[in-house]
Steps between C-alpha positions, in 0.01 A plus 500: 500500500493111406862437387835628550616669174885354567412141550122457442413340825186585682619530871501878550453720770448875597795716595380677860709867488485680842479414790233241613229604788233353665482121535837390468404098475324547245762681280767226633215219398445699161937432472490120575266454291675681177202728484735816546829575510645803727665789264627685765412853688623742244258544239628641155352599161603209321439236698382182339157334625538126469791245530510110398509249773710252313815769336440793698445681170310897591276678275251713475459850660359523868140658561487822670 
């Protein structure tokens, strides 16, 4: 994904659903930088796969 579809700006980054394992400075680097946003532990059906950077805008539906 290249642009948000709510306000067309590029900065976008991958929601992370569940719970992160393994090296945890890397996923907290991965945050700081706007790579990745956390989504939160419980995982649904619908849950969107990207969100915008700039107005927080989510889209998208979530890999399994």
């Amino acid at each position: 994904m290249t642009k948000c579809p709510q306000c067309g700006k590029s900065s976008i980054a991958l929601i992370f659903w569940g719970y992160p394992g393994g090296n945890i400075e890397a996923f907290e680097q991965a945050i700081e930088n706007k790579e990745i946003v956390p989504g939160g532990c419980l995982i649904g059906n619908d849950d969107p796969k990207w969100e915008c950077n700039d107005c927080h805008h989510r889209w998208g539906t979530r890999d399994e």
